[in-house]
MIKOLSE-73667 format. One record per residue (C-alpha): chain; x, y, z. Coordinates in nm, 2 decimals. Example, Ala and Ser with C-alpha at 12.3 -4.5 7.8 and 13.67 -1.06 7.14 Angstrom:
BEGIN
+--------+--------+--------+--------+
| cadena |     c1 |     c2 |     c3 |
+--------+--------+--------+--------+
|      A |   1.23 |  -0.45 |   0.78 |
|      A |   1.37 |  -0.11 |   0.71 |
+--------+--------+--------+--------+
This chain:
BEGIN
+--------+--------+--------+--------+
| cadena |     c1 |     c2 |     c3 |
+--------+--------+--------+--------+
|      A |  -1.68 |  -3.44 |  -7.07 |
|      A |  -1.90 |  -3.79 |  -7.07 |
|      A |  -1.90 |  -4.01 |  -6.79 |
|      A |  -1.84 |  -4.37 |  -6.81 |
|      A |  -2.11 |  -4.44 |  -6.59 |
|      A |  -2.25 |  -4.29 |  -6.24 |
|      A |  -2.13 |  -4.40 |  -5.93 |
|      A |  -2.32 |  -4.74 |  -5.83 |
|      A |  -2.35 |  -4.82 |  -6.21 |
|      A |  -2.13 |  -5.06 |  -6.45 |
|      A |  -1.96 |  -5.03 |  -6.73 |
|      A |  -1.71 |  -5.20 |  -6.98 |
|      A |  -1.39 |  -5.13 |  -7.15 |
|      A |  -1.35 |  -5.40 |  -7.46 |
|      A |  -1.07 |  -5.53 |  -7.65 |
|      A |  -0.79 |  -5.37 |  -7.52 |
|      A |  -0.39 |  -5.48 |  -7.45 |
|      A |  -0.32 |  -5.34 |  -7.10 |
|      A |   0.03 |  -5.25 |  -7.04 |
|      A |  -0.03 |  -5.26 |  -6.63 |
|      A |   0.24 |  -5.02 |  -6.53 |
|      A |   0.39 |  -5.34 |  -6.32 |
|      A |   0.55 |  -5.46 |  -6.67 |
|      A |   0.28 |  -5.71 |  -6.75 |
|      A |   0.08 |  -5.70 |  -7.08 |
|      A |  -0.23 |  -5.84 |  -7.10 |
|      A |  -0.37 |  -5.87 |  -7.49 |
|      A |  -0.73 |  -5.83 |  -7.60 |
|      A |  -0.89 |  -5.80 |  -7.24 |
|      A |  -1.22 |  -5.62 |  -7.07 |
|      A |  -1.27 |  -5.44 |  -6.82 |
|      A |  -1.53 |  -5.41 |  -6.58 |
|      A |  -1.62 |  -5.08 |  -6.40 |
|      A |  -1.83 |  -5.00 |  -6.10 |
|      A |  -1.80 |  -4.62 |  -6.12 |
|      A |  -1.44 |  -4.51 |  -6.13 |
|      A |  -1.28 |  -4.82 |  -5.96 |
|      A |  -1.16 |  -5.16 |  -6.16 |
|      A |  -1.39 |  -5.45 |  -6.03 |
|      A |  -1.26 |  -5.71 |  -6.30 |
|      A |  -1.04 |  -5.72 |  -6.57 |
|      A |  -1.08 |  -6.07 |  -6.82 |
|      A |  -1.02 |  -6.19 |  -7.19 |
|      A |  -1.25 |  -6.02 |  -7.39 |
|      A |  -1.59 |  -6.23 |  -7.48 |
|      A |  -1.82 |  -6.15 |  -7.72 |
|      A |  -2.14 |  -6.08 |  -7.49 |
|      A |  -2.45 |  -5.89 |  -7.55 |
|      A |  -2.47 |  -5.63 |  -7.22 |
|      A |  -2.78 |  -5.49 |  -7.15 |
|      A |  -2.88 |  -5.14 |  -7.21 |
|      A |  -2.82 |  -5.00 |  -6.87 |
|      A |  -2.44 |  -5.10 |  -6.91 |
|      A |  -2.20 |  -4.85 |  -7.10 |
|      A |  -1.93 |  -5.06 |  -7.36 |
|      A |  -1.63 |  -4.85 |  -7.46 |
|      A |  -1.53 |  -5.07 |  -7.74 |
|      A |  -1.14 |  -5.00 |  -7.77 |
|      A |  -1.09 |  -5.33 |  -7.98 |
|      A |  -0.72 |  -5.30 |  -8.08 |
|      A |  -0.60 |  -5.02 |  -7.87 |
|      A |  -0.38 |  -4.96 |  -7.54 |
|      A |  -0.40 |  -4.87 |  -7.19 |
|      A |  -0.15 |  -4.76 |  -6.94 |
|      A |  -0.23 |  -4.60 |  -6.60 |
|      A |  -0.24 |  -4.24 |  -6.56 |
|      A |   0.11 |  -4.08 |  -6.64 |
|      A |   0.25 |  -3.91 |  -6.29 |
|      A |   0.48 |  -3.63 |  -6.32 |
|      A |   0.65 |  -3.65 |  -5.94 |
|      A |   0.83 |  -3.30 |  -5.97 |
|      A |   0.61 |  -2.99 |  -6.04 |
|      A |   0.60 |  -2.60 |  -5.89 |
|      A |   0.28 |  -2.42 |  -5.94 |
|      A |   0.42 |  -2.14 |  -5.81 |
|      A |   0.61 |  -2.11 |  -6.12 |
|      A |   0.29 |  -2.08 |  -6.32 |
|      A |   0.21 |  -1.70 |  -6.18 |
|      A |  -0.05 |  -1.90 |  -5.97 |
|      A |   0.00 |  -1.64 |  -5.74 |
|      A |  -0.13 |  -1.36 |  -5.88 |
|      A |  -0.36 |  -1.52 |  -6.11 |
|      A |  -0.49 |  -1.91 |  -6.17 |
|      A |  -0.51 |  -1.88 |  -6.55 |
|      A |  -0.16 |  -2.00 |  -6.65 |
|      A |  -0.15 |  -2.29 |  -6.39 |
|      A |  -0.59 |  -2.41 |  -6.54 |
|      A |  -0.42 |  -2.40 |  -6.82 |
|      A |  -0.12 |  -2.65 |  -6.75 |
|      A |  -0.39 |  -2.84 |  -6.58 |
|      A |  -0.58 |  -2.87 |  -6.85 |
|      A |  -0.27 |  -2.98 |  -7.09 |
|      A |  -0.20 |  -3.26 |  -6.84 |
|      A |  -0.55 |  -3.36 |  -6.80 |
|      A |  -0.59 |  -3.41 |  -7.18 |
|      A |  -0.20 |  -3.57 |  -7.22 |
|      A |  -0.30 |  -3.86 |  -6.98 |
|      A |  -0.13 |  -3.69 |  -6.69 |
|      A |  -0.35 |  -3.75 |  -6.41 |
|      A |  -0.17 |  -3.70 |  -6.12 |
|      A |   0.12 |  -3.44 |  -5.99 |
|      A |   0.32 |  -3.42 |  -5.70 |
|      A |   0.40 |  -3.02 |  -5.59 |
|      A |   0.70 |  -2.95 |  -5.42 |
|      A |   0.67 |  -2.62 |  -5.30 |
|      A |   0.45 |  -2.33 |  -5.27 |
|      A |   0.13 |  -2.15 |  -5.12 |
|      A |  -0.05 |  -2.41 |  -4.98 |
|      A |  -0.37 |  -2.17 |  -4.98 |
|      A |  -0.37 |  -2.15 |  -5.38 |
|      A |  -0.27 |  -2.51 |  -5.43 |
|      A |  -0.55 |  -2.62 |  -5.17 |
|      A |  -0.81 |  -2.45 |  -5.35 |
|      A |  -0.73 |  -2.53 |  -5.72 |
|      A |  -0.70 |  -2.88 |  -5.56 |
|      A |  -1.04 |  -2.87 |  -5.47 |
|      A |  -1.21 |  -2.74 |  -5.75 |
|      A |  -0.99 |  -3.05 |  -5.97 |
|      A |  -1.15 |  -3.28 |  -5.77 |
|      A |  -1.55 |  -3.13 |  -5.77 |
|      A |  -1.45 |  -3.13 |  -6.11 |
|      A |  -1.52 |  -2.76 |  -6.12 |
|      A |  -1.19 |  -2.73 |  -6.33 |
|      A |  -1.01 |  -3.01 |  -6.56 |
|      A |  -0.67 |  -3.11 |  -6.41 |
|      A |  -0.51 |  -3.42 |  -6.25 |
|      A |  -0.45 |  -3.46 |  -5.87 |
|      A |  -0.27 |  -3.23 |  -5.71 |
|      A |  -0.05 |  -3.38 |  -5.42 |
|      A |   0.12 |  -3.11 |  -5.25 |
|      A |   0.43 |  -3.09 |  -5.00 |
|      A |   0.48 |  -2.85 |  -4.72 |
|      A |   0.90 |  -2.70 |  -4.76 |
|      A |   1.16 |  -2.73 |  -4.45 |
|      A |   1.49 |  -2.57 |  -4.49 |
|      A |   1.78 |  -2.33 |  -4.25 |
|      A |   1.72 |  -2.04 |  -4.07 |
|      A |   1.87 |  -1.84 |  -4.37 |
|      A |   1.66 |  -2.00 |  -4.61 |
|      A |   1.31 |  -1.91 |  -4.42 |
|      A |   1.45 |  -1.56 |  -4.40 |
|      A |   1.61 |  -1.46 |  -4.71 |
|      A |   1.44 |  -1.72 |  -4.99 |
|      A |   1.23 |  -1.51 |  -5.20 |
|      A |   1.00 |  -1.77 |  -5.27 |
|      A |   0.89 |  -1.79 |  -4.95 |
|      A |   0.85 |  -1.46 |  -4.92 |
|      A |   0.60 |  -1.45 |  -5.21 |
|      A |   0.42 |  -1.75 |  -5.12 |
|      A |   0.35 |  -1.61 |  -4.73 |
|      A |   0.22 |  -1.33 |  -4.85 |
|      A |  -0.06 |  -1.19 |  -4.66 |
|      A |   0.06 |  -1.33 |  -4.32 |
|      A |   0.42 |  -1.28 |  -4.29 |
|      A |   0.67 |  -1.55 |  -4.33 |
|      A |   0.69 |  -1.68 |  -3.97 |
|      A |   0.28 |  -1.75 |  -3.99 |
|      A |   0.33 |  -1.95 |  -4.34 |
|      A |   0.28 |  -2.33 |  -4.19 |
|      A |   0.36 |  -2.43 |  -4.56 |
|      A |   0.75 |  -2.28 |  -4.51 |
|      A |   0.91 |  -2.41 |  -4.21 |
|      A |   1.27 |  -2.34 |  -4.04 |
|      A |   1.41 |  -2.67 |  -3.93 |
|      A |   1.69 |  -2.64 |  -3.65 |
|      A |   1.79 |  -2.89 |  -3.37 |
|      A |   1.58 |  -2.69 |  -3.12 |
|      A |   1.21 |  -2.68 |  -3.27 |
|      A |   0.92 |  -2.85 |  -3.18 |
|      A |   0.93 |  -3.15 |  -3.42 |
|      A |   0.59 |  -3.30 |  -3.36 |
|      A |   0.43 |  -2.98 |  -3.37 |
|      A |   0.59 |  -2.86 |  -3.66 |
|      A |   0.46 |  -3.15 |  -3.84 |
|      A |   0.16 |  -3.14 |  -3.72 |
|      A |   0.14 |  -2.77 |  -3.88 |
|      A |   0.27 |  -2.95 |  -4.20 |
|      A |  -0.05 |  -3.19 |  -4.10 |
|      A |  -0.28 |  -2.89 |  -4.10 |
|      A |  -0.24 |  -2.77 |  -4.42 |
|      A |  -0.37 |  -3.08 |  -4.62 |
|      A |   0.00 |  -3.15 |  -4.76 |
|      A |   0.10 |  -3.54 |  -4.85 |
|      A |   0.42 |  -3.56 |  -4.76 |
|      A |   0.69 |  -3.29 |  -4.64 |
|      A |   1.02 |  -3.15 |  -4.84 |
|      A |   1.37 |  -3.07 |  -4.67 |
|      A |   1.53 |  -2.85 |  -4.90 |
|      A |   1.84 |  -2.72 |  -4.77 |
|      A |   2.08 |  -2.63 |  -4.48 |
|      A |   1.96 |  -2.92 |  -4.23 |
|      A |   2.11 |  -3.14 |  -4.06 |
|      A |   2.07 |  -3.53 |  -4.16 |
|      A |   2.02 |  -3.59 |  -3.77 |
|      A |   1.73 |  -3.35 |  -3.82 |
|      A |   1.60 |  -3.50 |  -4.14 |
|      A |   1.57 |  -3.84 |  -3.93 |
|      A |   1.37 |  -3.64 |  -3.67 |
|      A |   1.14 |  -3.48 |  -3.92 |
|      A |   1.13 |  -3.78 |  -4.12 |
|      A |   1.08 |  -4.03 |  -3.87 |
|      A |   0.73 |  -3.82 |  -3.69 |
|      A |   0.62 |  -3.76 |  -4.02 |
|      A |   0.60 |  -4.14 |  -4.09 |
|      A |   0.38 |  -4.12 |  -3.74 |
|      A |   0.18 |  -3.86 |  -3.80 |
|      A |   0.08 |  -4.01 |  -4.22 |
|      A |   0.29 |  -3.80 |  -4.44 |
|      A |   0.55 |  -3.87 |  -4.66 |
|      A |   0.91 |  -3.73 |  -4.66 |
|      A |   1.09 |  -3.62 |  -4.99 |
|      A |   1.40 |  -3.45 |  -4.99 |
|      A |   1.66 |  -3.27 |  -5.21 |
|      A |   1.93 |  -3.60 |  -5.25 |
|      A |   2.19 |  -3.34 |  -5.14 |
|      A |   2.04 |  -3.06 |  -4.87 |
|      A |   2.38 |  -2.92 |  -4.77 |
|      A |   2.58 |  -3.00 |  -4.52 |
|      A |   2.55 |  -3.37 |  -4.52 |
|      A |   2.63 |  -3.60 |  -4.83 |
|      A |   2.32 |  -3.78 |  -4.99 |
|      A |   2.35 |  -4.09 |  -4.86 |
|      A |   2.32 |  -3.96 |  -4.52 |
|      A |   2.00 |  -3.80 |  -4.62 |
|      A |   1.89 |  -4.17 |  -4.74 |
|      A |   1.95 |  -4.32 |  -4.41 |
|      A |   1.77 |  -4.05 |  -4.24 |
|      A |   1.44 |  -4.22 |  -4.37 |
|      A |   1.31 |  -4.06 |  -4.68 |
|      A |   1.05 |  -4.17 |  -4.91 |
|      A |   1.23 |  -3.94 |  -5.22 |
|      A |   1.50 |  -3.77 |  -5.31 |
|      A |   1.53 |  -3.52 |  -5.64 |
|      A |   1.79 |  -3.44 |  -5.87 |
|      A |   2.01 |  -3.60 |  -6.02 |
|      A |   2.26 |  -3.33 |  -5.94 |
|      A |   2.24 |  -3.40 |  -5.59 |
|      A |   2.42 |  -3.72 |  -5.62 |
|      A |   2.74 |  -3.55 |  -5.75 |
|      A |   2.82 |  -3.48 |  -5.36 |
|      A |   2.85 |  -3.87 |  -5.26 |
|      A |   3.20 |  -3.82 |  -5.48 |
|      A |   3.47 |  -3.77 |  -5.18 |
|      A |   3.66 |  -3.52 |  -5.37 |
|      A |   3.38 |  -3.24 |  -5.32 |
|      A |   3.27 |  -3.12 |  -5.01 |
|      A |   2.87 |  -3.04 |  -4.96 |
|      A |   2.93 |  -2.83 |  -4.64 |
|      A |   3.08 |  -2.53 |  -4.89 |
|      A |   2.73 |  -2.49 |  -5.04 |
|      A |   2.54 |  -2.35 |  -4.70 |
|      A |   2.36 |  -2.19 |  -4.71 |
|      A |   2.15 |  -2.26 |  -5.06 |
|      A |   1.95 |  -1.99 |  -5.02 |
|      A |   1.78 |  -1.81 |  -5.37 |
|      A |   1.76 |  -1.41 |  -5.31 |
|      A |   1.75 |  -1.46 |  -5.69 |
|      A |   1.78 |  -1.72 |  -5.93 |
|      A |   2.06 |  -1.61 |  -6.16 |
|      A |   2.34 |  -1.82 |  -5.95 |
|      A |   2.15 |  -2.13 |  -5.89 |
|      A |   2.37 |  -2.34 |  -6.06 |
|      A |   2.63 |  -2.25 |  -5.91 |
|      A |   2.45 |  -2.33 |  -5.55 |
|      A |   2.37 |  -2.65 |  -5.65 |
|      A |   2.67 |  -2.78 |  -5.86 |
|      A |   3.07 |  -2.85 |  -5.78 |
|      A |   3.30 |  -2.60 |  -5.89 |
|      A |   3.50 |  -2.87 |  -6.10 |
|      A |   3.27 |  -3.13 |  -6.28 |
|      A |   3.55 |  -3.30 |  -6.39 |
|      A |   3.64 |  -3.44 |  -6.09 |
|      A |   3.31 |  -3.67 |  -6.09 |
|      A |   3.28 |  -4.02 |  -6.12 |
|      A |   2.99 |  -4.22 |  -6.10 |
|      A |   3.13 |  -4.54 |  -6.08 |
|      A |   3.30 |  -4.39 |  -5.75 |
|      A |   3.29 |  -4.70 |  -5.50 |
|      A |   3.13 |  -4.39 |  -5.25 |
|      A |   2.88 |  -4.35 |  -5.57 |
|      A |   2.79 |  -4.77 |  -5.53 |
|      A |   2.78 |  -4.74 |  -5.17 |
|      A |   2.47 |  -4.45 |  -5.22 |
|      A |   2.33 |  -4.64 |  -5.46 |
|      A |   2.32 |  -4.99 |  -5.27 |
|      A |   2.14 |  -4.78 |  -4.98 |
|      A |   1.88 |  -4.68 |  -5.15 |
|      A |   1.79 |  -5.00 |  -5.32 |
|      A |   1.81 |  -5.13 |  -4.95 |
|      A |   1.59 |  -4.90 |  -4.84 |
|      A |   1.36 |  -4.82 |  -5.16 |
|      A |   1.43 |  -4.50 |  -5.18 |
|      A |   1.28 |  -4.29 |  -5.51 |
|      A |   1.45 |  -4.11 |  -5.71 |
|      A |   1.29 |  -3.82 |  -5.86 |
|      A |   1.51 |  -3.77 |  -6.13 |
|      A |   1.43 |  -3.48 |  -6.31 |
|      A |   1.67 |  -3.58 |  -6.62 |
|      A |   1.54 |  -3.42 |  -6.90 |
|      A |   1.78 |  -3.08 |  -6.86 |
|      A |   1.83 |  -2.88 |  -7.21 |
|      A |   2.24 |  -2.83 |  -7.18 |
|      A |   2.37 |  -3.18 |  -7.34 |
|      A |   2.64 |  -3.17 |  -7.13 |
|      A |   2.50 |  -3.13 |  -6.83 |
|      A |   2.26 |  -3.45 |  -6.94 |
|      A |   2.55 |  -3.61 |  -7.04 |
|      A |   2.71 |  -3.63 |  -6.71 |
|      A |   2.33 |  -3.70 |  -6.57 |
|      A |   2.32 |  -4.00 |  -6.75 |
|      A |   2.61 |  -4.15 |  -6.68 |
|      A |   2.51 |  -4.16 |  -6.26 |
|      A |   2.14 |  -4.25 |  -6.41 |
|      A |   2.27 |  -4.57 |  -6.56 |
|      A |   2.47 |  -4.69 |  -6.28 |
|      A |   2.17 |  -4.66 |  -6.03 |
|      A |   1.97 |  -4.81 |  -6.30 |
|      A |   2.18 |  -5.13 |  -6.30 |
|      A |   2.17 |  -5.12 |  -5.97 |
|      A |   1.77 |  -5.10 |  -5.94 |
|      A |   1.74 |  -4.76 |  -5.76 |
|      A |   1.36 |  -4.71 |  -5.82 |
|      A |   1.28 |  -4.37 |  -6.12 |
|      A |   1.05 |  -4.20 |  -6.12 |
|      A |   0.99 |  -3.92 |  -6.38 |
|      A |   0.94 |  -3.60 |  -6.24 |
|      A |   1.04 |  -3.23 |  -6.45 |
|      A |   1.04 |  -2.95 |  -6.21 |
|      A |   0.99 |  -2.75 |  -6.56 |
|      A |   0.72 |  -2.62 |  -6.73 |
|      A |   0.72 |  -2.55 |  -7.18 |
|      A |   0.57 |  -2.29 |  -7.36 |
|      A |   0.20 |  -2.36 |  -7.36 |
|      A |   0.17 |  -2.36 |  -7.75 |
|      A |   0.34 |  -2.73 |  -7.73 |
|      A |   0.12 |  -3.01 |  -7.77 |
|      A |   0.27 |  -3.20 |  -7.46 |
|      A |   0.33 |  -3.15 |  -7.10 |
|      A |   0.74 |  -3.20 |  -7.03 |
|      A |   0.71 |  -3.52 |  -6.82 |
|      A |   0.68 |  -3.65 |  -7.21 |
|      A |   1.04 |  -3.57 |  -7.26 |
|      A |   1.14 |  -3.69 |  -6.94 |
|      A |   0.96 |  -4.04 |  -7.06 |
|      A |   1.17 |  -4.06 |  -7.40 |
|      A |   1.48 |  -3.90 |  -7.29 |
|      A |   1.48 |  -4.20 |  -7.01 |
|      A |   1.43 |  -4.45 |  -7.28 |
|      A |   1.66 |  -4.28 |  -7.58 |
|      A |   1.95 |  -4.25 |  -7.32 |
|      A |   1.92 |  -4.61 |  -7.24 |
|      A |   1.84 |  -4.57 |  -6.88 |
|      A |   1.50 |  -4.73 |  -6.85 |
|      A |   1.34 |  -4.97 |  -7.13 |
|      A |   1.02 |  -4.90 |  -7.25 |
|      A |   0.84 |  -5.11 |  -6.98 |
|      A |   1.06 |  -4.93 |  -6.70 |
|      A |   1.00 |  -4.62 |  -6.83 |
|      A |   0.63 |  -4.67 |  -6.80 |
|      A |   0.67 |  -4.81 |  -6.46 |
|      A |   0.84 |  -4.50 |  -6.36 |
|      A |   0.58 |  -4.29 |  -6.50 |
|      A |   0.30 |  -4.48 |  -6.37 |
|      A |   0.34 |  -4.69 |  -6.06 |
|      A |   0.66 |  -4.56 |  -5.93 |
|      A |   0.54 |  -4.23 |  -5.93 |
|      A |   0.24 |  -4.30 |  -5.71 |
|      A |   0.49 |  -4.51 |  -5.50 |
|      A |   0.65 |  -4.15 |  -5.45 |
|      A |   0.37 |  -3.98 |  -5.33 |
|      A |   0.24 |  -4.27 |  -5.15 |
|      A |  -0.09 |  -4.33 |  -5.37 |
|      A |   0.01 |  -4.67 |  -5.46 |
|      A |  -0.28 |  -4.87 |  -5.28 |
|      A |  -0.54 |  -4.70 |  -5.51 |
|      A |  -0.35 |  -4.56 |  -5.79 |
|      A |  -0.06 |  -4.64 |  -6.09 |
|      A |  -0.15 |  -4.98 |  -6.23 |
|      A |  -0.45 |  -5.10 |  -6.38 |
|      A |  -0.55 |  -5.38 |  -6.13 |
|      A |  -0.84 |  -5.48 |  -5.99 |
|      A |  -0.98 |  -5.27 |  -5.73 |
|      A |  -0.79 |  -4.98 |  -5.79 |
|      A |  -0.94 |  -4.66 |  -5.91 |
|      A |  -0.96 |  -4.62 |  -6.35 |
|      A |  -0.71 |  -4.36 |  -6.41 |
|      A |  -0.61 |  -4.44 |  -6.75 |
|      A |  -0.46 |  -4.37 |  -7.09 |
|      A |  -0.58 |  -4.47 |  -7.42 |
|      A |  -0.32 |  -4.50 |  -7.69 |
|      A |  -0.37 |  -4.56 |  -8.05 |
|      A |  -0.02 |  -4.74 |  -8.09 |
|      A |   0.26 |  -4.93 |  -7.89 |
|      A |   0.46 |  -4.79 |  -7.65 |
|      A |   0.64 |  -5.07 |  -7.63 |
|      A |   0.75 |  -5.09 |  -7.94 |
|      A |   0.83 |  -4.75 |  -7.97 |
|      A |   0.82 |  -4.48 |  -7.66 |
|      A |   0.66 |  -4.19 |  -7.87 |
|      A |   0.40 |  -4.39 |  -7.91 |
|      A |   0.27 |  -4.21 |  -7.61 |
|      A |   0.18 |  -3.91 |  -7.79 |
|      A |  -0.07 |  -4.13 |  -7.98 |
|      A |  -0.30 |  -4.08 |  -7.71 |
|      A |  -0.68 |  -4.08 |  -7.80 |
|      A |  -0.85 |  -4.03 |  -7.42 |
|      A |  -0.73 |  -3.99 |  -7.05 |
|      A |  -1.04 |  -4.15 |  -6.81 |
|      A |  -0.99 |  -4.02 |  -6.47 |
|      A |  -1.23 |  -4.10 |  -6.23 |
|      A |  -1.45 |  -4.21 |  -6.41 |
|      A |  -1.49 |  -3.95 |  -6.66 |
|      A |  -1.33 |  -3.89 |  -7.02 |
|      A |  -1.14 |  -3.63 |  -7.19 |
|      A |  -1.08 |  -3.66 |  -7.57 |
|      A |  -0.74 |  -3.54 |  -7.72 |
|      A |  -0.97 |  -3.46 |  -8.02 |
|      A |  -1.12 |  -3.22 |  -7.74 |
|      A |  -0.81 |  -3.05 |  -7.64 |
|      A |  -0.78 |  -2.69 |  -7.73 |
+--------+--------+--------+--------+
């Protein structure tokens, strides 16, 4: 793949509308690059450059920032026993304008390395931001994911699977976490919120982030929110703010298999739900208080299901609860497009986010969530050029996403044309 220029050396990016990923549109402006970062962004001029400066003349075209899919398991990928399936997703995202992803969960020694190789560029792929998973006693011991991912060492040596209970060693425990060069941490079931603060609150010290299922079990979601969290995911986990279902009846959520995890996760009656339940607002006005994420992960195949989604989706959304789109689901490779596409338009055809929002959510909410905002998710001066170059508007129309022509990420390009 060419480089827009080396490291120390400029180069320009004519003529293109900017859609910022901070819902501001800037028409028929340059760029200036030193490298991969954004020194200065103007209206375009007609100037004569000199030789020793590279011109990507995009005259007429769009750029957004890098798309960020917040919700991913690479552990579903058979990265495990083998890293072809996963440098193949990567290399889908890469060339779909995904340039960064936020893993919630798995073996931090595979994740680690094909981290490392993305960003030697030894191997296409975006950013891999990885989280190290807290959940009960019975989880540690029984979940069969951990078991898999720990392999080699034994379960209680994985640093990257941790039991949370009111006795451990909080700072050390994170520190562990620390160790294994995770972002942020994920509490995933059967603790309590009083240990969520705890966790939460030295993992704030210590420079990691703290994501969370919305509902871990026993506690309702909004006492996970005040515990501290950067994230929550799911938008079945706010279903147990409703005061006619109890949370504590779902512990432990432990997966010996996966063929009941529905019904783990969901009430026993959905008809009992409301989302306009006063309980529901009360949630809702916390974490706009607080500016908590929420890692949706909308996009769910059974209509139903999405249309009782929506429904809490929109109120939050009127509310201005921050989105952002995660998938925590991978397609058939044969498609053209990653899922956090459908994510994108189902946001925007449900009439959750407008196409500016949905952007947002995609862009700069998403590295709000795993706490790359400072150099990442809008185009801005100063901040590093991982972009997206579309052929049409995706403000006029959301598919027009999948009109993508190149993804620039750090400094280097990658052709659609080129995908294969």
């Amino acid at each position: 793949m060419p480089s827009l220029a080396q490291d120390n050396q400029y180069s320009i990016i004519k003529g293109v509308n900017i859609i910022d990923g901070r819902n501001k549109v800037f028409k028929n402006m340059d760029l200036q690059l030193r490298g991969s970062k954004i020194i200065s962004i103007y209206e375009s001029k007609k100037v004569a450059y000199p030789d020793s400066v590279k011109v990507l003349d995009l005259t007429g075209k769009f750029l957004i920032p890098g798309l960020i899919d917040t919700h991913v398991h690479l552990g579903q990928l058979d990265i495990i026993t083998s890293p072809d399936r996963a440098r193949k997703e990567f290399r889908r995202w890469l060339y779909s304008g995904v340039t960064s992803v936020r893993e919630m969960s798995g073996d931090a020694r595979l994740i680690a390395y094909e981290k490392r190789l993305i960003s030697i560029n030894q191997i296409p792929g975006p950013d891999i931001y990885y989280s190290v998973n807290f959940g009960s006693p019975d989880m540690t011991k029984k979940d069969i994911r951990r078991k898999k991912a720990s392999m080699g060492i034994g379960v209680e040596n994985a640093s990257w699977f941790q039991e949370a209970s009111e006795t451990m060693n909080v700072p050390l425990s994170i520190a562990r976490a620390k160790g294994t060069g995770a972002q942020g941490i994920k509490m995933y079931a059967g603790i309590d919120a009083v240990v969520i603060k705890q966790l939460t609150t030295e993992a704030h010290k210590q420079g990691l982030k703290s994501w969370s299922h919305f509902t871990v079990f026993p506690d309702r979601p909004i006492e996970v929110v005040k515990a501290g969290v950067d994230v929550v995911s799911h938008v079945w986990g706010a279903f147990w703010q409703d005061p006619d279902i109890d949370p504590s009846i779902r512990v432990p959520f432990t997966h010996t298999s996966f063929k009941d995890a529905r019904a783990a996760i969901f009430p026993a009656d959905l008809s009992v739900l409301n989302a306009d339940d006063k309980e529901v607002s009360l949630l809702f006005d916390e974490m706009v208080r607080r500016k908590t994420i929420w890692d949706a992960t909308y996009a769910v195949p059974s209509p139903k299901t999405r249309n009782l989604y929506k429904t809490y989706l929109i109120e939050a959304s009127k509310k201005g609860v921050i989105i952002s789109t995660g998938t925590d689901r991978h397609h058939d490779l044969s498609e053209p497009f990653p899922s956090v596409y459908d994510e994108i338009i189902a946001l925007v055809s449900d009439d959750i986010l407008s196409n500016e929002q949905a952007i947002e959510a995609a862009t700069y909410n998403g590295a709000l969530a795993i706490g790359i905002e400072a150099n990442y998710g809008s185009i801005e001066e100063g901040k590093v050029a991982n972009m997206v170059v579309l052929n049409n508007n995706p403000l006029e129309d959301i598919k027009a996403l999948k009109s993508i022509i190149l993804t620039i990420k750090n400094g280097m390009i990658y052709r659609r044309k080129d995908f294969r």
